[in-house]
C-alpha positions in Angstrom: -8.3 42.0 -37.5 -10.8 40.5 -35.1 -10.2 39.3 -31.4 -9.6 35.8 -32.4 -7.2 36.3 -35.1 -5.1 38.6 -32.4 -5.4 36.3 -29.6 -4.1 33.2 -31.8 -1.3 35.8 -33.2 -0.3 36.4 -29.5 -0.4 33.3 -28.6 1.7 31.5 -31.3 4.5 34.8 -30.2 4.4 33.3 -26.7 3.8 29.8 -26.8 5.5 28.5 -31.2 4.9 25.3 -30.1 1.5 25.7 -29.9 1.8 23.6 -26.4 3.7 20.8 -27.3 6.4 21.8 -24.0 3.7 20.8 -21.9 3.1 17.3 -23.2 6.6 16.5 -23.3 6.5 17.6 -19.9 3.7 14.8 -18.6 5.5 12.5 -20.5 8.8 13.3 -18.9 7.2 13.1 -15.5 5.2 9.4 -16.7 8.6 7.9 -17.8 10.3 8.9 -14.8 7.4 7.6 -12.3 7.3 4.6 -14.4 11.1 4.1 -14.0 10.3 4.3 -10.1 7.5 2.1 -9.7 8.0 -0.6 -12.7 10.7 -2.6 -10.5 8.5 -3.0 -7.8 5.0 -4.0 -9.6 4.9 -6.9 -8.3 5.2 -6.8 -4.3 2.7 -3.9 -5.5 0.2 -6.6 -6.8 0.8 -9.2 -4.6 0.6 -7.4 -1.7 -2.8 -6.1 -3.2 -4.2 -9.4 -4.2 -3.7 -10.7 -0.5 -4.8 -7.8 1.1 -7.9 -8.3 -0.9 -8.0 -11.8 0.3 -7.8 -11.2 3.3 -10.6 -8.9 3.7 -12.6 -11.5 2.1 -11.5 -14.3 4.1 -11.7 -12.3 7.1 -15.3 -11.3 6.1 -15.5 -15.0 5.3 -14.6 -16.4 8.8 -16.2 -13.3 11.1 -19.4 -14.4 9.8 -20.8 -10.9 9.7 -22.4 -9.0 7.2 -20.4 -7.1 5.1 -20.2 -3.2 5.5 -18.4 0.1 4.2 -16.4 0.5 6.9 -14.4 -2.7 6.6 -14.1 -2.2 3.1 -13.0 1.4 4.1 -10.0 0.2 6.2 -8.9 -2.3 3.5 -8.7 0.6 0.8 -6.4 2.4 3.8 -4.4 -0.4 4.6 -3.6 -1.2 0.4 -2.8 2.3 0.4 -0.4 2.4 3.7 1.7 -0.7 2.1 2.0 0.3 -1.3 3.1 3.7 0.4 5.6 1.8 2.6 6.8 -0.4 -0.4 7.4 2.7 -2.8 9.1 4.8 0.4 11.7 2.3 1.1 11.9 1.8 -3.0 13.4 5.9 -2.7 15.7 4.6 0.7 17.1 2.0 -1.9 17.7 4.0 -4.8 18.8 7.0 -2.6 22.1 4.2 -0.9 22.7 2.4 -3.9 20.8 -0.9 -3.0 18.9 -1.0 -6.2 19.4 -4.7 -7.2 20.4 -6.3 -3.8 18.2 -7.3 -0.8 17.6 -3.9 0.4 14.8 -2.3 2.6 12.0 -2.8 -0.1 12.5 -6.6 -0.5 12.4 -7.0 3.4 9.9 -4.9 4.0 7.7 -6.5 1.3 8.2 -9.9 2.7 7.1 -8.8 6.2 4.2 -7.2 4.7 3.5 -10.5 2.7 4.5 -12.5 5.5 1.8 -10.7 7.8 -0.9 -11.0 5.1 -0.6 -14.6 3.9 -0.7 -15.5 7.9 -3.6 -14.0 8.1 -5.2 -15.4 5.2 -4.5 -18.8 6.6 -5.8 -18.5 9.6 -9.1 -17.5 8.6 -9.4 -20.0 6.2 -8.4 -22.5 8.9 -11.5 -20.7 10.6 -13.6 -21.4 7.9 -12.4 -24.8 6.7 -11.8 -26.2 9.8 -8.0 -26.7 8.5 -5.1 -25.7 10.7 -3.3 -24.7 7.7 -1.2 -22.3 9.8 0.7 -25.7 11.8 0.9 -27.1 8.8 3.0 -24.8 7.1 4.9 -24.4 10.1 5.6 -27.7 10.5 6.8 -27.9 6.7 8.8 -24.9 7.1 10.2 -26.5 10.2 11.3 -29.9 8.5 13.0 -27.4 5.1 15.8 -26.7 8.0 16.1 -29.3 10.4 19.4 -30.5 9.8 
């Protein structure tokens, strides 16, 4: 027998499957991170999309040149959110708040709060628009009773 007949020999003895344990495995550990993650696409994507935005509309009304380092502390700030929104996704899960208001909902609508302000006010920069009194006036009339 040569060396490759007696290495796959020995390692059809250890391993029958042939390494098929190890892809249910990965696909265990994707279904399960899915299962995490899925219910909370979309403050992941909104929160994203107007982050995004607001680097451009910042860029926009600052009227400098684009650079790295401002792209460098938008990539950390998507990354800091989407790390808040999936840690308070685990607080939820962990006291049975999975389908009511709990921290992730809140937390994501501070976040978006936060980042559609922004957005507005530098594209009242930009515009000339005072988008930001408008919207507070409208939101003021809603509930005035």
């Amino acid at each position: 027998m040569d060396t490759t007949r007696i290495k796959h020999l020995a390692a059809s003895i250890v391993d029958p499957s042939g390494g098929a344990w190890l892809l249910h495995i990965i696909s265990v550990a994707c279904a399960a991170a899915a299962s995490f993650i899925i219910p909370v696409k979309h403050y992941l994507l909104l929160i994203g999309a107007l982050v995004l935005c607001d680097m451009y509309t910042g860029w926009r009304a600052s009227g400098k040149v684009f650079n790295s380092k401002g792209m460098g502390g938008t990539i950390e700030k998507v990354v800091l959110y989407m790390l808040a929104i999936l840690i308070c996704r685990g607080v939820d899960l962990s006291f049975g708040l999975g389908d009511t208001l709990g921290v992730t909902t809140v937390t994501a609508g501070v976040i978006v709060s936060r980042e559609l302000l922004s957005n507005l006010e530098n594209i009242g920069k930009v515009t000339g628009l005072d988008l930001v009194s408008e919207v507070k006036a409208f939101i003021g009339k809603l509930f005035k009773r």
